[in-house]
Each structure stands twice: as C-alpha cells, then as structure tokens.
C-alpha positions as CSV (number, residue, x, y, z in Angstrom):
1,X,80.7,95.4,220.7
2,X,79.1,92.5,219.0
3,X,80.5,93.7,215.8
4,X,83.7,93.2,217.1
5,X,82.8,88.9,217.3
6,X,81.6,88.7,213.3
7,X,84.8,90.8,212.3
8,X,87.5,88.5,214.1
9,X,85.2,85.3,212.4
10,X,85.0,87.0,208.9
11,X,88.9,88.0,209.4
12,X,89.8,84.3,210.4
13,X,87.6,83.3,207.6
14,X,89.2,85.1,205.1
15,X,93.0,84.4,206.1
16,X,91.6,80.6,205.5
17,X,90.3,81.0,201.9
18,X,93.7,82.5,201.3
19,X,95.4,80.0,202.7
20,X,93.2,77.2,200.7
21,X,94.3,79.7,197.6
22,X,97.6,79.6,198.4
23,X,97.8,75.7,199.1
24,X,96.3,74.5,195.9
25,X,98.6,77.7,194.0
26,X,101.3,75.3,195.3
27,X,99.7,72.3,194.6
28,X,99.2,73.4,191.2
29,X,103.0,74.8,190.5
30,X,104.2,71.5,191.5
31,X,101.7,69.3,189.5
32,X,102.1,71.2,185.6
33,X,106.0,71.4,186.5
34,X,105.8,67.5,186.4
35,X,109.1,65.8,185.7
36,X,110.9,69.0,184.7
37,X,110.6,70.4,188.4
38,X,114.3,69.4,190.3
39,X,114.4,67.6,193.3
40,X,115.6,70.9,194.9
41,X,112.4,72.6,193.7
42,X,109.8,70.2,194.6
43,X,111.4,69.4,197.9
44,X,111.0,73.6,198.8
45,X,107.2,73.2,196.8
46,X,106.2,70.3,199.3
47,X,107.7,71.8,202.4
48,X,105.8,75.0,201.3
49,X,102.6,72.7,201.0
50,X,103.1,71.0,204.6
51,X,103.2,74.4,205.7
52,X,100.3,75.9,204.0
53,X,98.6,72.9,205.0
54,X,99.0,73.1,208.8
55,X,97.9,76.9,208.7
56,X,94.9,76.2,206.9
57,X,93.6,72.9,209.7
58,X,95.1,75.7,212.5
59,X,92.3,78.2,211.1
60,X,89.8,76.4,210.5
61,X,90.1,75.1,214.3
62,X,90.2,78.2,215.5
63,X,87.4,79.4,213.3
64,X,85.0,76.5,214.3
65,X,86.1,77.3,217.7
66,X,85.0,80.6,218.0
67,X,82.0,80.0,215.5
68,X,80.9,78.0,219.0
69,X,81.0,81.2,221.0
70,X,79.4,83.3,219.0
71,X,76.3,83.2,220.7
72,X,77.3,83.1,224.3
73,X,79.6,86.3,223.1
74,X,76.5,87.9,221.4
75,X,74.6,86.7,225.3
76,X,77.4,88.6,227.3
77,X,77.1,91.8,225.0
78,X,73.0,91.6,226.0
79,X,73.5,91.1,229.8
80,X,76.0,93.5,229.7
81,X,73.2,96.1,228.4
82,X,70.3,94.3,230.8
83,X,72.8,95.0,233.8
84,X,73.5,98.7,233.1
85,X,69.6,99.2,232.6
86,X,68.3,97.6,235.3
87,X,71.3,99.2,238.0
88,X,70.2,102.6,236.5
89,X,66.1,101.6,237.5
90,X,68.2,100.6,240.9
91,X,69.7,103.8,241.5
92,X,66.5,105.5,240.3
93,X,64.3,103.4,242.5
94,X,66.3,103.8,245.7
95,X,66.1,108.0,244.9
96,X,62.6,107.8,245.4
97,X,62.5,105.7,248.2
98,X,61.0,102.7,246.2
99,X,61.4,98.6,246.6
100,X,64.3,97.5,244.7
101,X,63.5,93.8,246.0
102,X,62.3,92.9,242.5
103,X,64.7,94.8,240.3
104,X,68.0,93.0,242.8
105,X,66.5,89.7,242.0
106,X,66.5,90.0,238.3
107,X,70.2,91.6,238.9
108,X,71.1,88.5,240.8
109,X,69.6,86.2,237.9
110,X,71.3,88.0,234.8
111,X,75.0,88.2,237.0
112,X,74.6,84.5,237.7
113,X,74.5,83.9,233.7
114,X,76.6,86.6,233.0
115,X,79.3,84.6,235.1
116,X,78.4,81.2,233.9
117,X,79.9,82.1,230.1
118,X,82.3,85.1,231.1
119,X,85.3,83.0,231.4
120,X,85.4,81.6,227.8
121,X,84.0,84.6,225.8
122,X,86.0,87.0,227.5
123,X,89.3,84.5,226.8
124,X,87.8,84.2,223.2
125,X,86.9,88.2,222.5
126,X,88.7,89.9,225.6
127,X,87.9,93.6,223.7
128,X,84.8,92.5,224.9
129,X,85.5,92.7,228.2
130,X,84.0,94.6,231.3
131,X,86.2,97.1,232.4
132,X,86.3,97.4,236.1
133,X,84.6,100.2,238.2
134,X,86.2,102.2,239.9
135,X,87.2,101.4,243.9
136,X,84.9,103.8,245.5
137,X,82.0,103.3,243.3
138,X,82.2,99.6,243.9
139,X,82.2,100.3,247.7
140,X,79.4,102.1,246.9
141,X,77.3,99.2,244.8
142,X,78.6,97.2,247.8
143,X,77.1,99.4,250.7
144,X,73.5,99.8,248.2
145,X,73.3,96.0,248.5
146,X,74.2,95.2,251.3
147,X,71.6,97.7,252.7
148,X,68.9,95.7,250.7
149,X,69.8,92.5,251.8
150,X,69.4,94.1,255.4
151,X,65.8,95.5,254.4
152,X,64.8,92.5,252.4
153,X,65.7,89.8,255.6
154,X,64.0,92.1,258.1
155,X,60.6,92.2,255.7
156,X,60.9,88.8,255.1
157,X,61.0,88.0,259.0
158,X,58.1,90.4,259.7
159,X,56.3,88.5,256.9
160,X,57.2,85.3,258.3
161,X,56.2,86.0,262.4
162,X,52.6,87.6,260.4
163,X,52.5,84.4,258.7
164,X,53.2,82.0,262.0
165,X,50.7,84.2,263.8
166,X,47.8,83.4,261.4
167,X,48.7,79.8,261.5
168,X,48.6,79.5,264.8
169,X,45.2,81.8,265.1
170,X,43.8,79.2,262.6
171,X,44.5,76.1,264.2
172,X,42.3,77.4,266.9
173,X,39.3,76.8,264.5
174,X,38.1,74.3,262.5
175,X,36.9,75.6,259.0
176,X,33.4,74.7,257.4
177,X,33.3,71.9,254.9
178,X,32.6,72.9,251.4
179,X,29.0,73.7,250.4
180,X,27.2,69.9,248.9
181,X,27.6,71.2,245.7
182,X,30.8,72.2,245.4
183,X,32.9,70.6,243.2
184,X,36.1,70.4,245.6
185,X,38.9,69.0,242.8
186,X,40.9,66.0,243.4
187,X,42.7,65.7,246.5
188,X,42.1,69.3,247.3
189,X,42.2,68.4,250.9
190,X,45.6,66.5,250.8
191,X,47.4,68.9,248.7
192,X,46.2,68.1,245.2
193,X,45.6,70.5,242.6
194,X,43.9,73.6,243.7
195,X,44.5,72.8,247.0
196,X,44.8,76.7,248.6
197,X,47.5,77.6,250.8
198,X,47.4,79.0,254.5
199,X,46.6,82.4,254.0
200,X,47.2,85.7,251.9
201,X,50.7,87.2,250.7
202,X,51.9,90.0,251.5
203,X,53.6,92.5,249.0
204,X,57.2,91.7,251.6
205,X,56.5,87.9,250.9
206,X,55.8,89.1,246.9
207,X,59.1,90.0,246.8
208,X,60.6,87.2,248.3
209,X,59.0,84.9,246.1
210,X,59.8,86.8,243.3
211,X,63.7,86.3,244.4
212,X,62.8,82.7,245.0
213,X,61.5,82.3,241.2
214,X,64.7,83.8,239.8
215,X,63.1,83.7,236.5
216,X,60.7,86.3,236.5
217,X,60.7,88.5,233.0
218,X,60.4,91.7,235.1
219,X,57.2,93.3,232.9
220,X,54.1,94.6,235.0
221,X,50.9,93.4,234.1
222,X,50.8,89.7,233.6
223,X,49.6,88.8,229.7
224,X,49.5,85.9,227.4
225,X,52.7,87.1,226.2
226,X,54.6,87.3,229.6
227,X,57.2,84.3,230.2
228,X,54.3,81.8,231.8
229,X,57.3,79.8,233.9
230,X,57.3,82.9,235.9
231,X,53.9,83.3,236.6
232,X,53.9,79.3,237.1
233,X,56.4,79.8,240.1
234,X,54.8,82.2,241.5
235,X,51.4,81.0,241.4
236,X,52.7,77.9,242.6
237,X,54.1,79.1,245.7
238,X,50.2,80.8,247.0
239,X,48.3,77.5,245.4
240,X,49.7,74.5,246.6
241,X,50.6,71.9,244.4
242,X,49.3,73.5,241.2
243,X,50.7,71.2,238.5
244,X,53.3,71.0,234.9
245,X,49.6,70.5,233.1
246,X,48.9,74.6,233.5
247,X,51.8,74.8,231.3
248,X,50.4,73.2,228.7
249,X,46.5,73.5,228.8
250,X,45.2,76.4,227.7
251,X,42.2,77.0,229.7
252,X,44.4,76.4,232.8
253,X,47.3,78.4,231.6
254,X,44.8,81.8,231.3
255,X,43.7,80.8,234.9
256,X,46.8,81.2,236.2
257,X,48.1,84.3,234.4
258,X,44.4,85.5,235.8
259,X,45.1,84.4,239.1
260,X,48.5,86.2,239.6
261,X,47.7,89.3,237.5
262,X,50.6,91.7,238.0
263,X,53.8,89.8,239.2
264,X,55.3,92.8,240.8
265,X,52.1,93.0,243.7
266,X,50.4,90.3,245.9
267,X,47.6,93.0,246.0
268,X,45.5,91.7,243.1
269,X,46.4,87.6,243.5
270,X,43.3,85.9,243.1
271,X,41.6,84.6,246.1
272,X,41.8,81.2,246.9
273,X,38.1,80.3,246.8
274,X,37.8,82.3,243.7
275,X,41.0,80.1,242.1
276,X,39.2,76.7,243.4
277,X,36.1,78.1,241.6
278,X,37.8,78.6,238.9
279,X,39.3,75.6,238.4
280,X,36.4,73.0,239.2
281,X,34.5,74.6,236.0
282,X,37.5,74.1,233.7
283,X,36.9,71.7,231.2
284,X,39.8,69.9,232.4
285,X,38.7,69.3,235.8
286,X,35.4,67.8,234.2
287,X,37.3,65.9,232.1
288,X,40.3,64.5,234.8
289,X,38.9,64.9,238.1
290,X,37.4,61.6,238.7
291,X,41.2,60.1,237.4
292,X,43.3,62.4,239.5
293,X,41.2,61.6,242.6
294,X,41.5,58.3,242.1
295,X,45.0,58.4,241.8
296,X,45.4,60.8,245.1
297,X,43.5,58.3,246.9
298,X,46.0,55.2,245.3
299,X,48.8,57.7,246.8
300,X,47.8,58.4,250.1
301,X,46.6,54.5,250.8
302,X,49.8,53.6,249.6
303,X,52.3,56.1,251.7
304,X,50.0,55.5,255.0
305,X,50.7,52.1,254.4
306,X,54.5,51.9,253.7
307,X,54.9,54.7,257.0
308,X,53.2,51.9,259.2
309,X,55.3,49.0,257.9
310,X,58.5,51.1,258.4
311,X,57.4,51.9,261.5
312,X,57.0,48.3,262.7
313,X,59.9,47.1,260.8
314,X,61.9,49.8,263.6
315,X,60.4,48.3,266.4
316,X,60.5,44.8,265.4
317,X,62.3,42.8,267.6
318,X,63.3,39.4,265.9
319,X,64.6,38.8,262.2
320,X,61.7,36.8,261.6
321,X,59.2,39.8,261.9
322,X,61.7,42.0,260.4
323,X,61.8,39.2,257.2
324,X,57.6,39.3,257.5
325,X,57.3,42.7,257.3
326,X,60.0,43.5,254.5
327,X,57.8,40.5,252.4
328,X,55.3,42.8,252.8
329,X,56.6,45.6,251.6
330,X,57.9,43.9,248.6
331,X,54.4,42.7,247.9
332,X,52.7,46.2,248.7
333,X,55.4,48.0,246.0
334,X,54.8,45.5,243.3
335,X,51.0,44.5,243.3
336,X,49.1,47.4,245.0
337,X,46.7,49.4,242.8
338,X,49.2,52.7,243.2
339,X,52.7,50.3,242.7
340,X,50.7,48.5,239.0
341,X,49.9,52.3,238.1
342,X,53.2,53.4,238.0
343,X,54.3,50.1,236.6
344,X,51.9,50.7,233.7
345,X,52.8,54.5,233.1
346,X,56.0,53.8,233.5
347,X,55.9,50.7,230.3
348,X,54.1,53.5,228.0
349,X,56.4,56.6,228.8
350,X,58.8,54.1,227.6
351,X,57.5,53.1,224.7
352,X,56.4,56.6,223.7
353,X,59.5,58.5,224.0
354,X,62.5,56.0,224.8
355,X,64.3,58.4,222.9
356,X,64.6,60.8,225.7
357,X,64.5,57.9,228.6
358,X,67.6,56.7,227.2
359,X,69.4,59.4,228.6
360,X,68.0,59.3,232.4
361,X,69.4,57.4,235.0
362,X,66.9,54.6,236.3
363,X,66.3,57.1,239.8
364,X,65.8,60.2,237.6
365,X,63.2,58.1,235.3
366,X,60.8,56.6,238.3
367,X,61.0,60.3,239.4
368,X,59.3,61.8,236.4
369,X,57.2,58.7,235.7
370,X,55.4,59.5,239.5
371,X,55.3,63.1,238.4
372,X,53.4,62.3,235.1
373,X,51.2,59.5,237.0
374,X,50.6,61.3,240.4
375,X,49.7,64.4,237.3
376,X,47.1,62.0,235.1
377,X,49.6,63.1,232.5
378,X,51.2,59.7,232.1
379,X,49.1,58.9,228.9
380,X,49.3,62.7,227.2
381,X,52.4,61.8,224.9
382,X,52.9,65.3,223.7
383,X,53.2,66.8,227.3
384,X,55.7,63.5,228.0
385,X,57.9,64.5,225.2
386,X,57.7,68.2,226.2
387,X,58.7,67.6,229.9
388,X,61.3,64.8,229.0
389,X,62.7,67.3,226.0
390,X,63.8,69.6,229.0
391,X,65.8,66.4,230.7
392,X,67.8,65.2,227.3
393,X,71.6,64.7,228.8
394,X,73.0,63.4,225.7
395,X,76.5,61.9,225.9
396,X,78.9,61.8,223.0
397,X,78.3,57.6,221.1
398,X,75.2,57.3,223.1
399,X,72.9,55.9,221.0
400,X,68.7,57.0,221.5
401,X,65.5,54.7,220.5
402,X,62.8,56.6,219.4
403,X,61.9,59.5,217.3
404,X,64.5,61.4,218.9
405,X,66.8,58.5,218.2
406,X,65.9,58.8,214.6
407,X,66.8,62.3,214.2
408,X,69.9,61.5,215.6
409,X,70.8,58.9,213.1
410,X,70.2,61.4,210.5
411,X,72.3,63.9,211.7
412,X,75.0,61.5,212.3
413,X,74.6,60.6,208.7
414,X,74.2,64.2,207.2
415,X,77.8,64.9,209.1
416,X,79.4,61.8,207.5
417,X,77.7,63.0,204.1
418,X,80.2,66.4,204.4
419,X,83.2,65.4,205.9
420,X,82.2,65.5,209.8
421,X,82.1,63.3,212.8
422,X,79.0,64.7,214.6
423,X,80.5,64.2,218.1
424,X,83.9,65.2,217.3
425,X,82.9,68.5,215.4
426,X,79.2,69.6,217.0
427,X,79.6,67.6,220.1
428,X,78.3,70.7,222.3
429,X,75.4,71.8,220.3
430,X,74.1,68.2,220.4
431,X,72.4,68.3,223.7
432,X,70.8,71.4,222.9
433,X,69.3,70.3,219.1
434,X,67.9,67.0,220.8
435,X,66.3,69.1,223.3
436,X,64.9,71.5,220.3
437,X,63.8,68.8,217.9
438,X,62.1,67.0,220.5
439,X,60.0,70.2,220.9
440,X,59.5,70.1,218.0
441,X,61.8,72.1,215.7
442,X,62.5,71.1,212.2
443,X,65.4,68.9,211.4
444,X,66.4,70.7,208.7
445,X,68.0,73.5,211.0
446,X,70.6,71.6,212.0
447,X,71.3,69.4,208.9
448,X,71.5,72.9,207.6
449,X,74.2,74.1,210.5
450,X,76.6,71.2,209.5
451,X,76.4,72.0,205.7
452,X,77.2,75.7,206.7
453,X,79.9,74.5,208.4
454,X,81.2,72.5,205.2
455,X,81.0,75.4,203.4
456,X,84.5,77.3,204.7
457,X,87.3,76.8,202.2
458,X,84.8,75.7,199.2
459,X,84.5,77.1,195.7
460,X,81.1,79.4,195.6
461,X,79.9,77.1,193.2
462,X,80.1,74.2,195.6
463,X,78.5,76.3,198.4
464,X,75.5,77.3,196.8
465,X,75.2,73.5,196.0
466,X,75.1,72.9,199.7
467,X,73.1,76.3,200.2
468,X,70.2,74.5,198.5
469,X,70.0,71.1,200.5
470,X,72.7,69.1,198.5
471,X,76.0,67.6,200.5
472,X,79.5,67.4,199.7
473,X,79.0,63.5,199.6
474,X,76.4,64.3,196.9
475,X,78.2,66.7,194.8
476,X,81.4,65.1,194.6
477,X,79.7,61.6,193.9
478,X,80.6,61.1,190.2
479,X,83.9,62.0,190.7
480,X,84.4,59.7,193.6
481,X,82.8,56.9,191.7
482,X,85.6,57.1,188.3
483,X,88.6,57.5,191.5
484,X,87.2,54.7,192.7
485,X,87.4,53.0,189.6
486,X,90.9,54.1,188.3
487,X,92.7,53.6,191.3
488,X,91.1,50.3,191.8
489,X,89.4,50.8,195.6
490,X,86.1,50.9,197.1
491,X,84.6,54.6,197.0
492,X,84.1,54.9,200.9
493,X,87.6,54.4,201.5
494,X,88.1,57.8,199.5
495,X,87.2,60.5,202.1
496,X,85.5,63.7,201.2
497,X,88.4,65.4,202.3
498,X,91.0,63.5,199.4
499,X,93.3,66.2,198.3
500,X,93.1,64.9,194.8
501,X,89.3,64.6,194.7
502,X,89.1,68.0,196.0
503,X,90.4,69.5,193.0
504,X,87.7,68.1,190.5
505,X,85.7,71.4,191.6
506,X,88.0,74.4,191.5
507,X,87.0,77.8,191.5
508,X,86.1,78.7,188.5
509,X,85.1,75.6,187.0
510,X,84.8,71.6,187.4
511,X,86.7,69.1,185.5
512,X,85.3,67.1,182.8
513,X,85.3,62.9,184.0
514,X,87.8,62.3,180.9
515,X,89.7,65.2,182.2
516,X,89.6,64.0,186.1
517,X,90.3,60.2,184.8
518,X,93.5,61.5,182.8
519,X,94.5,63.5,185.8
520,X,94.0,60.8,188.3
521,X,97.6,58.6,186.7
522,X,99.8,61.1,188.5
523,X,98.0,60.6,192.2
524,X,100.5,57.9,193.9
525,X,98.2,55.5,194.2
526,X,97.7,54.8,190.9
527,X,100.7,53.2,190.1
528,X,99.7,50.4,192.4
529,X,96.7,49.5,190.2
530,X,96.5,46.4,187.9
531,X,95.7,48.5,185.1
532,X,99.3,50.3,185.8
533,X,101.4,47.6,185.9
534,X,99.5,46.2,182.4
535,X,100.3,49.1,180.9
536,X,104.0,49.3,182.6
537,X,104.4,46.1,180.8
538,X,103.2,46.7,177.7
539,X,105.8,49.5,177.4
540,X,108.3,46.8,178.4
541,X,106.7,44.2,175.8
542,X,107.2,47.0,173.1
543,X,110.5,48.0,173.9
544,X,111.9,44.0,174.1
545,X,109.8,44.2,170.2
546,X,111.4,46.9,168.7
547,X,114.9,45.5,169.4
548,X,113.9,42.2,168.0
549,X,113.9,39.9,171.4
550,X,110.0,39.0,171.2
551,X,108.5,37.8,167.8
C-alpha cells in the first residue's frame, strides 16, 4: 500500500522534469531562431511557454503537497496493520474468555489517530483507503464492544465501592508516624513526591488506568526499553504526585519502571512503603530533599493563607475591609517567600530558554514556571528546555529569542539561500523541527529537507551540489554577480528563480562567464542599461560618419 504513495510522488516528479525539459526545449527554439523566427511563430513559441510554464508551478504544487503527506499516509498504512493485529488478539482473547480491557484501550488510542489524519490522506491517496466491512460483521464488532464497555463499567464500579469501603475503614484509624529514622521525602505528608496513595489496585482498576493512560505501548514486562510515559502515567496514578524529574533522572526513572513491573497486572506494583524506601535512598532525594521541602512548606503557608483572606474578603461587610484585605493579598502574592520564588524561577526560565517562552501565552507560562519551581527543577536548564520543547506553538512571522530563536534565523536564511519562503513553503513542519531541535536534533536535518526540496526540476549536476551542503544561492553566485553587472542592478533583486539565470547550469553542462555575459544582451532588460544605449549610439555616431554628416 505504501508503495502506492512513492509511485504517485515519483510519477508527479517525473511529469515535472519533463515539463522543465519541455519548457526550456521551447525556450531554446525561440532563443537560436532570434530575429529570423515570424511574429506568427514566436507568438505560438510564447503561448506554448505560458503553458508549459503553468504545468510545471501546477506540479510542483501538487508534488510539494503530497511530499507533506507522505508520512501521515505512510502512519495510516501502520495503523491500518496495528488495528487488524490487535482486533485479531481481540477476537482471540474473547475465545478464551480473557480481559480485552487492555487490548480495547490501545484500539481506542490507534482509531483516535487513525481518524485525526484519515480525512486528508485518504483525499490525497484514496487507493489507500479502508474498505468498509460488511453490515453484519460491523453489528457484530458493535455488539463485541458494547459488551466490554458493559463488563469494563461494572468492574470499575465494583472496584470503585472496594475502594470507598477501604477509605472509609481507614478513616476509622489513625496510622503510626514513621519510624525516627526514616527519611520521609519532602512533603510526603501533603502530597509531595512519594507521597503513597489510599490503598492497593486491583487488576479491574489496572485496566482502567490503563484506559485512562491511553498511551500505554502494550508490551508485557516493563524494561528500560518500554515507552517510560506509560509507565509514568501509570505509576502516577498508585503514587501520588510522583513528578516530570523521573522522566529525566536516571536513578528515578529505573525506580519507577521497578515499581510498576508489568503494565498489564497491578499484581506485582511495588508497595508503597517499599517505593518511599526506595526513593529516600536515591541520590536525588539526598541531594533535593531539604529544597523540595522547603519549597512544599513555602506552598502550603502560602495557599492556607490566600484560602483565609478569600474567605474574609466573602464575609467582609464594608469596602473598606474588602480594600484592606485585597491590599493584603497584593502584598502576600508579590513579597512572600513562595510569591519571590516563583518571581525568581520565573526571571531564569526566561532567560534560559526565551526561545520556547515566546510562544506561551502569559497564563500558560506562570503554569509551567510553578510546575518547574513547586518540582526544584526551575534551575535544571536542560529539563526546562526538554519540558518547554514539548509546548513550542510556533506561528508563521513569529519571531523566537534564544537558541531556538537562532535556529530559526538560520532556517529562515537557508530557505532564502534556495528560492523559499520558510513559512510559505514548510510552514507545517515548522512547529514540529522547533520542537525536535530544541531536543536536541541537529540542524542540519532540516537545512538538509529544504535543499531536497530545491532539488526538483534541477540538472543532476546542480543537485549533487546541494546533496553535499552547498545552496542554490551559492552555486549560482558568480553568475548572478556578472547579471548583476551587465544589466546594471543590484544582485538581490535577481531571484534564484530568474528564468535567464537558470539557464547558466543546463543539463549537460554550465556556461562559460564570457559565454553567459554574451548571452545576457538578448534578456529584455538589457537594453535599458547605460552600457546599451552607449553602444546604441555608437552605431548611430558610425552610421551619421560613414555618410559624411559628423567629421
């Protein structure tokens, strides 16, 4: 099926090199027919031309187009596959009598993408299309699910009554403090880090938080190589609050793939004292507990005391309290310890990646800079850059600061360097190459993208340029320089797609600079040029000579 994509985009590119062939065949029969060519002719020759032309702009739309849906078409082929697979493990599980719980919530997740990009591939490629299934088997699929909707909502009830029960059982006790010498981590009685949730899961409530995840890879046993955002969800949802700096540390990322073990079973989740245990002898705990307790303690301080001012502000009976207590409000959001802390992360997130803040609304910004403070991540520029790469909502002419902003700049430029507006011509892949780069991908990717995209139409001589790091601005440079100079106007008001600079390079060989000089007289603009009316008079000065008016 996917062959079917690269032959329409090697057919599309073909029909343009012929019609680039065929243009400059034209271009050519009119320019050595010169003067001798009738009006008739050239008239028929330039209609020809406009016509060529307009085919060859039409194809290479269409071709950069569809060059744009390659992937998502390559995407809907692979889902297509995933889907049968995991509907044939469906019908296989539901023979035996097995839990399909997992297996439906993958199905959901791969439909919902499936969807998102169906509608333009399938306008783009429709051989690719899904055929439809027949009637009854659909009523079939239909009856399958809806039966395991039914079993999944009455397991998740059962699971949530078991889980009210408990709840209620334990409120009836008070439990032990922590031995002296335990470490407890920070917070890890007001939901911090670590912080264990009320009681076990079951394998019912396994499933449903593997539904709730939605991004689970599907593999058994949890290892280094499994897709740690899934385990991160899940072991989220049994330790409360565990935080974005698991993702990215190491020793905590191996706790957690530890700590869930196989995704598809509850059974062998880690034990909350045994995860605590765990996590007060990391190395980051040693190192970050003492700031991340701090910090809790800034927090909770602060939201106790912003509840009891809004709570007398609703009581308060005269504008003069209500103008007393919103003064302090003011004052505790801009000089208490927790309001100067965010202040402070807030100036360095900023100045360590303005590139990516530049893109977030000023809500969406305090939002992550309390995330990466309330974290003691706010000083950790690589995990800033890392969570903010995942933000990036780039807008075509917005301009970035930054590292990010940098890149940019470049792209921009290496676009201009072959012929390109960057927004105009790769303004959909540009959210998604910030987002890469500022992960840290090379650059030269994507300068590599646009010069592949220059390529169509070219002589093989002036792609293999390109091919090796070179642009079109480059390679046509001493040519543009002697048009400049002949036709008497600044080289970047010649762009890179001038008809008559294009043919210095042909296909099977370039022209000399005397040769390109000489042919550069019979481009019209030429005879606009001081150096054509000097020689225009000359001739004149000769003729007047030779019939004896001028001594």
């Amino acid at each position: 099926m996917a062959n079917a994509v690269t032959s329409k985009l090697t057919n599309l590119s073909n029909q343009y090199s012929a019609s680039v062939k065929e243009l400059r065949e034209l271009q050519a029969k009119l320019r050595n027919g010169g003067a001798g060519v009738s009006d008739a002719e050239a008239k028929r020759l330039n209609a020809l031309i406009k016509t060529v032309d307009a085919k060859r702009l039409k194809l290479m739309k269409d071709y950069n187009e569809l060059k744009k849906l390659e992937k998502p078409a390559k995407d809907y082929v692979n889902l297509q596959n995933d889907l049968k697979d995991i509907q044939a493990q469906i019908n296989k599980a539901n023979a035996r009598g097995e839990s399909t719980t997992a297996l439906e919530a993958k199905k959901n997740g791969l439909t919902t993408k499936l969807k998102a990009i169906a509608p333009s591939v399938e306008k783009a490629f429709p051989e690719l299309k899904v055929k439809p299934v027949s009637t009854a088997a659909q009523d079939a699929a239909d009856k399958a699910a809806a039966k395991a909707a039914a079993d999944l909502k009455a397991k998740q009830d059962a699971a949530a009554k078991a889980a009210a029960d408990k709840l209620a059982a334990a409120k009836l006790t008070t439990p032990p403090p922590p031995p002296p010498n335990k470490a407890v981590p920070a917070g890890a009685n007001s939901g911090a880090i670590g912080a264990s949730g009320a009681g076990g899961i079951t394998d019912s409530q396994n499933a449903a938080r593997l539904a709730q995840t939605g991004n689970q890879t599907g593999t058994i046993t949890a290892t280094g190589n499994q897709d740690i955002n899934a385990i991160y969800s899940l072991a989220r949802l049994k330790y409360d609050n565990v935080d974005s700096i698991f993702l990215y540390d190491p020793e905590l990322k191996q706790i957690l793939i530890d700590a869930v073990g196989d995704i598809a079973t509850a059974k062998d989740d880690m034990e909350e004292d045994e995860f605590l245990r765990r996590l007060n002898a990391s190395d980051w705990a040693i190192r970050n507990a003492g700031t991340y307790r701090a910090r809790d303690a800034q927090r909770r301080e602060y939201n106790e005391t912003l509840d009891k001012y809004n709570q007398q502000l609703a009581i308060a009976d005269t504008q003069k309290k209500k103008d007393e207590i919103l003064s302090k409000i003011g004052q505790l959001k801009d000089t208490s310890s927790y309001a100067r802390g965010l202040a402070s992360a807030k100036a360095y997130i900023e100045s360590v990646a303005s590139g990516l803040t530049g893109t977030m609304s000023p809500e969406r910004l305090d939002a992550f800079v309390k995330k990466m403070y309330d974290s003691a991540n706010d000083k950790d520029p690589n995990i800033i850059n890392r969570e903010l790469a995942a933000l990036i909502s780039y807008k075509p002419g917005t301009q970035l600061g930054g590292a990010i902003g940098g890149d940019l700049t470049t792209l921009r430029a290496t676009a201009r360097a072959n012929g390109f507006d960057l927004d105009t011509q790769f303004g959909s892949s540009i959210n998604d190459w910030l987002q890469r780069l500022a992960k840290g991908e090379s650059i030269e990717t994507f300068k590599n993208t646009i010069r592949s995209a220059a390529k169509l139409g070219l002589p093989d001589k002036v792609a293999n340029l390109l091919d090796q790091g070179l642009d079109i601005k480059d390679i046509y440079a001493p040519y543009r320089n002697v048009m400049a100079s002949v036709l008497e106007i600044a080289p970047d008001s010649i762009s890179l797609d001038d008809k008559t600079l294009r043919t210095a390079i042909g296909p099977e060989k370039e022209m000399s600079i005397y040769d390109f000089q000489r042919s550069l007289r019979k481009d019209s603009r030429w005879q606009y040029t001081n150096n054509a009316r000097e020689e225009s008079s000359a001739a004149v000065l000769g003729v007047l000579r030779d019939f004896g008016f001028q001594g």
